[in-house]
N, C-alpha and C positions, 0 to 999 in steps of 0.2 A: 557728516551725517551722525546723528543721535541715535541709540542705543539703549533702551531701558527695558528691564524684565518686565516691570510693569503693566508694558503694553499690554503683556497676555491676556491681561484680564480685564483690561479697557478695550482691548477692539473685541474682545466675545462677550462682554456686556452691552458693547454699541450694537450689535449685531443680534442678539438674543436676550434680551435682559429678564425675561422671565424665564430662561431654561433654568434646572436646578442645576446647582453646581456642586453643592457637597450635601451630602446627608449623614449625619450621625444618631443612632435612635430615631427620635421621632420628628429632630429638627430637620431643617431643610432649610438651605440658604440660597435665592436666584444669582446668576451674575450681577445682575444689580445691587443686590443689599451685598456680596460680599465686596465689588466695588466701593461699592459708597463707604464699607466699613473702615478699608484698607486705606481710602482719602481721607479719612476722617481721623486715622490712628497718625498717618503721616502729620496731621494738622498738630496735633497734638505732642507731636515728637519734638514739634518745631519750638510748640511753646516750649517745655522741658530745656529749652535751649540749644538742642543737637543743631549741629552746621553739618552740610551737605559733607560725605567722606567719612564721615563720622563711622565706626563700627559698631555695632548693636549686636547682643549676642543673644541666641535664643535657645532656650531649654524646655522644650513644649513637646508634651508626644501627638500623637496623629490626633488632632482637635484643629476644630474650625481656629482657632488664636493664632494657631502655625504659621497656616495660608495667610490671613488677615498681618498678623505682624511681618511674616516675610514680603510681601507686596505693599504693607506699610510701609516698610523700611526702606523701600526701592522707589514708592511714592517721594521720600523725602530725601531722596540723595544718598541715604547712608548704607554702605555696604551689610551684609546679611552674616553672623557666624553661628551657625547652627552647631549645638552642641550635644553629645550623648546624653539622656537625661536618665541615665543610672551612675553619672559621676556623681564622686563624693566631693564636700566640702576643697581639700587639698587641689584636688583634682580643678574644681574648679577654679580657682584661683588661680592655678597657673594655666589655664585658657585666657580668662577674663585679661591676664597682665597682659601676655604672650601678645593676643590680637591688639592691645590696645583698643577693647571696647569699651566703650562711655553707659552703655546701659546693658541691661539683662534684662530679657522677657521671659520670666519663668512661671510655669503651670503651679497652681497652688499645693497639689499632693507633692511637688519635692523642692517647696518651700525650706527647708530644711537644711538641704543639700547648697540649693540656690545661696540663702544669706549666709552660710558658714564663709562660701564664697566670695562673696560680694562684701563684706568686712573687709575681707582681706587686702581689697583691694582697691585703694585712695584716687584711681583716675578714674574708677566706674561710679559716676555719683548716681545713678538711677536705678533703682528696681519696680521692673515693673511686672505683679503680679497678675497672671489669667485666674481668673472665677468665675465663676457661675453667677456671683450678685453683686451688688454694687457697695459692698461694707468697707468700711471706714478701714485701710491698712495702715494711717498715720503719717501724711505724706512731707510734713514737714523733715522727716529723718530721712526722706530722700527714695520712701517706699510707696508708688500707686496700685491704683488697681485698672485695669486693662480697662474693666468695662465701663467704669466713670468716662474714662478717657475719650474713650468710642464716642458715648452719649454725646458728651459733651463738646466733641473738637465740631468742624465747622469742614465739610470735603474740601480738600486744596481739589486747583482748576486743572493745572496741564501737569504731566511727567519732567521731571529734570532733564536739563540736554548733556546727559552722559552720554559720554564716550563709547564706541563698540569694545574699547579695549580696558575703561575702566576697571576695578575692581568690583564686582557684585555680590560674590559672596568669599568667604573663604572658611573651606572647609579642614577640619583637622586630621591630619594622619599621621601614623609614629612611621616610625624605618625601624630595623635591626638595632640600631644605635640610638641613643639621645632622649631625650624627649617629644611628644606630639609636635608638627608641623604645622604649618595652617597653609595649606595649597589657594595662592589666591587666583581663582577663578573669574574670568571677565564676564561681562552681558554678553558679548558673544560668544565667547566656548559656551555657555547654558545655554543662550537662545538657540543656536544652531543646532549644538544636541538635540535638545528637546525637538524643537521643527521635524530633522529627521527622523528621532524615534516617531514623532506623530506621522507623518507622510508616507514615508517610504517603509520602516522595518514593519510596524505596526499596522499603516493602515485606519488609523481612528478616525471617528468623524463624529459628529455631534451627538449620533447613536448611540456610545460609545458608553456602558458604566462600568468602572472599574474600582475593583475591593483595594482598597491601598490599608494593607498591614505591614507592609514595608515603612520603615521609620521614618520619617519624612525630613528629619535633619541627617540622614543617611544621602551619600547623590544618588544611586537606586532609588529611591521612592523620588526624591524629587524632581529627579530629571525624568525618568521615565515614566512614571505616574502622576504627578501632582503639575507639573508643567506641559508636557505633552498631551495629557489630556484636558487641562484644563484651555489649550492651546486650540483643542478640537474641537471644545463647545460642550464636550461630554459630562459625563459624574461622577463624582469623588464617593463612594460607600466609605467610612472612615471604621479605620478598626484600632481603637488605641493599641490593645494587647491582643496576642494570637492566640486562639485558640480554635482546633478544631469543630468545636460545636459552631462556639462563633460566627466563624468561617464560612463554613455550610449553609447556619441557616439565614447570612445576608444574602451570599448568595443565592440564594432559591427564592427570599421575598424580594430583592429586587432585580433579577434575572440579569445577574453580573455579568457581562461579556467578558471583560479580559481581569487576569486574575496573574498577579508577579509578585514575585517570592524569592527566597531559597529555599537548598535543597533540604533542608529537616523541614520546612514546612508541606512539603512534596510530601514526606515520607508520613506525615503526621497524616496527612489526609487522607491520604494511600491506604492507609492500616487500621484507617478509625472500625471500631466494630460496627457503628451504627453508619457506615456513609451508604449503604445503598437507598435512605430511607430519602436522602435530600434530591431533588428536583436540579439539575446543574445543567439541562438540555439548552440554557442559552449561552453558557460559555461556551466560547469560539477559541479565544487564544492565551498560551498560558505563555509567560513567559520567567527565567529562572538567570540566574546568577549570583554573584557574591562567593561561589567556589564554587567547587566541581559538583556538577551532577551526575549522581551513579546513573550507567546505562538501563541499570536493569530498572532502576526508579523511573527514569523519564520512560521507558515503552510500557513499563507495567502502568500507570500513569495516564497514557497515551490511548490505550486500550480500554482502560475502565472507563474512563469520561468520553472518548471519541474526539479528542482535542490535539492540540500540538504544541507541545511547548517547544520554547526558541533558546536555546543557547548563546549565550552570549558574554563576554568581557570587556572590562574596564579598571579604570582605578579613578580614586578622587582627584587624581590630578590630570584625568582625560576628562575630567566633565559628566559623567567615566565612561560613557559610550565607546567603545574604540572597536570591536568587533560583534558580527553578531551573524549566526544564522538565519537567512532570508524568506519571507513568504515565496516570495516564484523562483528559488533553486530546491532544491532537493536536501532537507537537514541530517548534517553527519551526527550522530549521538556522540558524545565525547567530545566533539569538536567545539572551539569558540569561535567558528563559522569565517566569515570573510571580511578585512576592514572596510566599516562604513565606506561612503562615496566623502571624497575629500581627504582620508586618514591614509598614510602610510607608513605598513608593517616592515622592519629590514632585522630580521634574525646576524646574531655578530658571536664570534667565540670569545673564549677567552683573552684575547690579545685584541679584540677588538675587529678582527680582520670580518667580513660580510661573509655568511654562509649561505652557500642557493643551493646546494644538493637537497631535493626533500627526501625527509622521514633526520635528516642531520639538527641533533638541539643545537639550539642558538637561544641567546636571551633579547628579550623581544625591546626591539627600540622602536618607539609612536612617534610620528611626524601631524602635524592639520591644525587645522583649529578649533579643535578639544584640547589641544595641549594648553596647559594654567600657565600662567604669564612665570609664577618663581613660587618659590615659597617665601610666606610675611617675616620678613623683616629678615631674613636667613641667606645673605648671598654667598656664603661659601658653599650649606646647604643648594639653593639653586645648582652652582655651578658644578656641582657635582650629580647633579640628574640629567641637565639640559645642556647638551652640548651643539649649539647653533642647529636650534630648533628642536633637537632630536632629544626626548624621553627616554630615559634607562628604566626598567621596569621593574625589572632584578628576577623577572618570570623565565623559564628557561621553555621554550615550546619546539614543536616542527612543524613544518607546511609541506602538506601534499601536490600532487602533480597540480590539483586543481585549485590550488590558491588557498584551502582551507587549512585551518592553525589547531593545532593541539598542544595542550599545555602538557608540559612531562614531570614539572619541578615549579618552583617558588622561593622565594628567596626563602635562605634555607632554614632558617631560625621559628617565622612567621607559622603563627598556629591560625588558622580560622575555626570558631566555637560557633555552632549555630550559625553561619553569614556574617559574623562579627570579625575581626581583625584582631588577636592577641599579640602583644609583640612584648616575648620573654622578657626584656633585658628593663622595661618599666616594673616588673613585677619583680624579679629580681632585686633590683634597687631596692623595694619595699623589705623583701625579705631580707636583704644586709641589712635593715636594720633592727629585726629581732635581735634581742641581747643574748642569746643561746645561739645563733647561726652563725659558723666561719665560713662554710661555703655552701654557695649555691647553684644549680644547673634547673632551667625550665624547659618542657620540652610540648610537645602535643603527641598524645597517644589517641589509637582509635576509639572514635564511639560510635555505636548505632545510630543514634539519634543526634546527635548533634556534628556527625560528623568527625569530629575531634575535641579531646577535652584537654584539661588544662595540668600537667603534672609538675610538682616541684620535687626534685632530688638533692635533697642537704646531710652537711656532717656539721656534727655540732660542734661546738667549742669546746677542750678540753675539762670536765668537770663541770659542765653545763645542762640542765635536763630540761627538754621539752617534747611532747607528745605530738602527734599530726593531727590529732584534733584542734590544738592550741594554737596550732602554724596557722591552721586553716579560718579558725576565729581571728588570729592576728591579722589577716591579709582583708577577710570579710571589711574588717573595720576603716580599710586605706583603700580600697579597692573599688570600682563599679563589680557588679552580681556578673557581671559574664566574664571578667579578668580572672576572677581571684581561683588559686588553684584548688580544684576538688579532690584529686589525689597527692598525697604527699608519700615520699619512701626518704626513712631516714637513713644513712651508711656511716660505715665510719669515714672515707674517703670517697671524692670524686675522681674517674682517672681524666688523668693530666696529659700532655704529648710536651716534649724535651724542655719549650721554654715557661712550661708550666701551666699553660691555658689549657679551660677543661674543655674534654673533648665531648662535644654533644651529640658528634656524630656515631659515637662508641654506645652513648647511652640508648639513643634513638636504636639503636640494632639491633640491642638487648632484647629479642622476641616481640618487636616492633613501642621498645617503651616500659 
């Protein structure tokens, strides 16, 4: 039996072809034309020369091009890798290698960023450029432009007969160590995701419009927004950038039912001066992840709008669905609720041994099929997260009498900025190699608003001078905008413990950072 993401958007176009499907501004695109688009990008991929498998990587923020090249790309057989589009040049490059993509679909505002990239790298012969028009980008040097493409290609007829188990997309994540991974994700860990979130957590139906400010090359926005509900027949409100004004007043002209986020976006809302002025009486369900939600945010929250947000977790390598608080149980605040129907949670200590006493931490191992096939091209990698079947998380949580889970810890290093993932030991890297810096320690300290921010503690080199503004310019330049660190403390020394490794867990105590 055949498997393609595709389908999503071919059986709610057979089925509704005039419903709208995304709205951004003043456009409006039905299932139909965004169908037809997506046949017609695939057509076009083909000429370019891509062979089915092919990887295609996409750098697009929440814009109709997203949707369209991601369902493009699954039209033509080729795997999907959606990338951060606040990486820099470097940055990109070593994604572009890493996957082994043959093209780049990047948005024109980080053009920039995109070709620094894409030079660099001799097996990605295509870039292809999103615009707004149809101008000449020179295509002989291997540069198109999206919307020629579109016009131009011819809708292929039927979906590819992939596999359930193929690859579909693969998405990037760091560890504590190394470099980013690229978690390769099947048709079915995404499809079945997404299915459930629509069905059963959520509840959507063709009713259904939902504000997607969540990134959509994030798996939160895609699996549970962009999939699931395009799964339902519903609409996509597109919000490239957040803002609370923003926010508010799509919400109120187009009477957004479900609204998912994180928590500094919570909190942004929460505290706008002007929100009692917007109209929000048709949202119904809010839902939150990507870190921890403050209690006192989700009831304060809860209370002002008369809604309910769901708590929930995952990772990119669940597809990231893997728990969630439920419509018809009772929601624990704090809690990341119960695993989905299909997924199983088994808390383990440090030896490994199973731990069933509740309220006992344990670090959480995923069983189902949300679990990603390995990571691309990485089987040591692999084999050290997945051990016959079983996800290591590196989350440390407890379960109560009643099956529900709470997180206590994370792996210990990882900062989350705004719903973002920072993982020190990338940043780090950078900063060895300022020509002033002998050591380094990255940690996360508290923020109101984001959560947590990003801190670096260095000692210079002997007869070396550099300031924290300098550090912090230096990192700006190598860095995406949500890595690079905004606090810097210079020392003369970092402390060590006996075999000399600096101790982060000495610094993190230091009056929390």
């Amino acid at each position: 039996m055949s498997l393609n993401l595709a389908s999503i958007i071919r059986s709610t176009a057979a089925l509704h072809p005039d419903r709208t499907a995304i709205v951004i501004g003043d456009t409006r695109l039905s299932y139909q034309q965004l169908d037809d688009m997506a046949r017609r990008f695939a057509w076009s991929l083909h000429g370019l020369g891509l062979q089915r498998g092919q990887h295609v990587a996409l750098m697009l923020p929440n814009v109709p091009q997203f949707i369209i090249a991601y369902f493009g790309a699954h039209y033509a057989g080729c795997p999907v890798v959606p990338l951060n589009v606040l990486l820099q040049g470097p940055e990109v490059a070593y994604h572009l290698d890493d996957s082994d993509s043959v093209a780049l679909v990047a948005w024109e505002g980080f053009l920039p960023s995109a070709r620094a990239g894409f030079q660099r790298v001799d097996h990605c012969k295509h870039l292809i450029v999103a615009k707004a028009d149809a101008t000449d980008l020179g295509e002989a040097d291997g540069i198109h432009n999206m919307t020629t493409m579109i016009a131009s290609g011819t809708p292929v007829e039927d979906l590819p007969d992939t596999m359930p188990d193929d690859t579909a997309v693969v998405l990037y994540t760091s560890g504590t160590t190394g470099q980013p991974k690229g978690a390769e994700l099947t048709h079915f860990n995404l499809f079945y995701n997404a299915e459930y979130s629509r069905s059963k957590l959520m509840g959507m139906s063709a009713e259904t419009v939902a504000l997607v400010t969540l990134p959509l090359f994030h798996s939160f926005g895609q699996t549970v927004l962009m999939n699931a509900v395009l799964g339902a027949g519903g609409s996509l409100v597109l919000l490239p950038r957040f803002t609370p004004d923003d926010a508010f007043a799509l919400m109120q002209g187009h009477r957004v039912t479900l609204f998912a986020g994180v928590p500094t976006m919570y909190f942004a809302l929460l505290h706008h001066p002007e929100a009692d002025r917007y109209d929000l009486s048709a949202l119904s369900l809010c839902v939150s992840g990507g870190s921890a939600m403050p209690v006192e945010v989700m009831s304060a929250f809860d209370a002002k709008y008369g809604v309910n947000i769901l708590e929930g977790y995952g990772l990119s390598e669940t597809s990231p669905v893997a728990s969630f608080n439920v419509l018809d149980r009772p929601k624990k605040p704090g809690s990341i609720g119960l695993p989905i129907a299909g997924v199983e949670f088994r808390l383990v200590d440090d030896h490994g041994h199973r731990v069933t006493e509740p309220g006992t931490p344990g670090e959480i191992l995923i069983f189902g099929p949300n679990v990603m096939k390995g990571y691309y091209n990485k089987p040591e990698a692999t084999a050290g997260a997945i051990s016959k079947g079983w996800f290591r998380t590196g989350d440390v949580a407890t379960v109560d009498e009643e099956g529900y889970y709470f997180i206590v810890d994370r792996k210990k290093d990882m900062i989350i900025r705004g719903g973002f993932n920072v993982y020190p030991r990338e940043i780090e890297e950078v900063l060895y190699g300022h020509p002033a810096i002998a050591e380094v320690a990255v940690i996360g300290v508290p923020h109101e608003r984001h959560g947590e921010e990003v801190k670096a503690i260095v000692a210079l080199k002997p007869g070396k001078e550099a300031t924290a503004e300098e550090i912090i310019e230096y990192c700006k330049e190598q860095l995406a905008a949500y890595k690079y660190p905004r606090v810097v403390e210079i020392r003369d020394e970092l402390p060590k413990g006996p075999t000399g490794k600096i101790l982060k867990r000495a610094l993190r105590s230091e009056g929390k950072g």
